[in-house]
N, C-alpha and C positions, 0 to 999 in steps of 0.2 A: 651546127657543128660541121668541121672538114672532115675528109677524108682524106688520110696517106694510104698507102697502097706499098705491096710487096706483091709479086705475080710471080711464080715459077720457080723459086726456091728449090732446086734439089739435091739431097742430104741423102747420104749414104748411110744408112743405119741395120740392126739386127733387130726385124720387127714379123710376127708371127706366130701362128697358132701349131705348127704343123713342127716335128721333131727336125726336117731338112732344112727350114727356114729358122730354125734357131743357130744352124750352123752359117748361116751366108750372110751377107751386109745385102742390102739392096736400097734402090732408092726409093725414096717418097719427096713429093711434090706440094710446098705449101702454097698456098695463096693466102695474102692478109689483106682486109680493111679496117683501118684501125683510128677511131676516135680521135681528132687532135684538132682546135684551133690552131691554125697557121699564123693567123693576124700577129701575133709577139715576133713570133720569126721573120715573118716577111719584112716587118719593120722595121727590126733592127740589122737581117739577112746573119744572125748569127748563130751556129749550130745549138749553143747553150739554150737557145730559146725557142726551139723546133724539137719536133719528134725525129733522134737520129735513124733515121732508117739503115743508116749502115753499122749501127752498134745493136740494133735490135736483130740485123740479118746472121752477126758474127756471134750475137748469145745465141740463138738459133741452132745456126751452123755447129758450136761446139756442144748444149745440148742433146740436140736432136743424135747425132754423130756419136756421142758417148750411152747414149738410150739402147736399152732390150725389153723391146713393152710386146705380149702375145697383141695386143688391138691398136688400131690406128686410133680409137676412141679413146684410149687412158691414153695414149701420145698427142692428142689434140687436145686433150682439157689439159696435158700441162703446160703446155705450149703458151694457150689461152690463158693461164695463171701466171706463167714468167711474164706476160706480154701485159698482163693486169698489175702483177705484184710489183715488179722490177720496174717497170716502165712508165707506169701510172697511166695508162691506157686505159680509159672510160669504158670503151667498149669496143667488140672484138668480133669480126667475121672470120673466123681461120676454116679454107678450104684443106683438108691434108687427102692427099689420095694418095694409095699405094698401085702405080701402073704394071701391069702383067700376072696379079695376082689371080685371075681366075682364067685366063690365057693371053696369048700373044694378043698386042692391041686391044685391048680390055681395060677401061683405067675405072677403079672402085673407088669408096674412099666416106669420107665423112665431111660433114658441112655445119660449124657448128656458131652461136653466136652467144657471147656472155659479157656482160654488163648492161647498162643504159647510154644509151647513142646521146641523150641531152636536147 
């Protein structure tokens, strides 16, 4: 099985445990590897028959963006579930970190992987 890839994704959201961080947007950082034979697409070189990486960045973007989850862990399983349900994605590496959350230059976060690679 191939690998698409998304690196560096970052989404302004309201994500936190802490009463002052329920008030602010801040960002978090995804990274995805994401299950998908390419062979169809390459072949015919036509988006209907690839994984759109740019319609999966914009579900994304407008999820992630409309989200208020206290953990980056319930904002990564659903991530990981849009990215399964919606997209038919076998299987799923989503990095999500949340940087400067424990101080300046500090990047934390969670590393999660859900489905079968094949």
């Amino acid at each position: 099985m191939d690998t698409v890839f998304i690196r560096g994704l970052k989404i302004d959201t309201t994500i936190g445990i802490h009463d002052w961080e329920k008030r602010i947007r801040r960002p978090v950082v995804l990274d995805l590897e994401m299950a998908s034979d390419i062979a169809r697409g390459a072949a015919t070189d036509r988006i209907e028959d690839a994984l759109d990486y740019e319609a999966v960045t914009r579900r994304l973007e407008q999820f992630v963006s409309e989200s208020r989850f206290e953990l980056v862990e319930t904002l990564a399983e659903r991530c990981a579930a849009i990215l399964r349900d919606e997209f038919g994605v076998a299987w799923v590496r989503l990095t999500l970190s949340k940087p400067g959350a424990v101080g300046e230059g500090v990047d934390v976060g969670v590393i999660i992987e859900r489905g079968d690679r094949c």
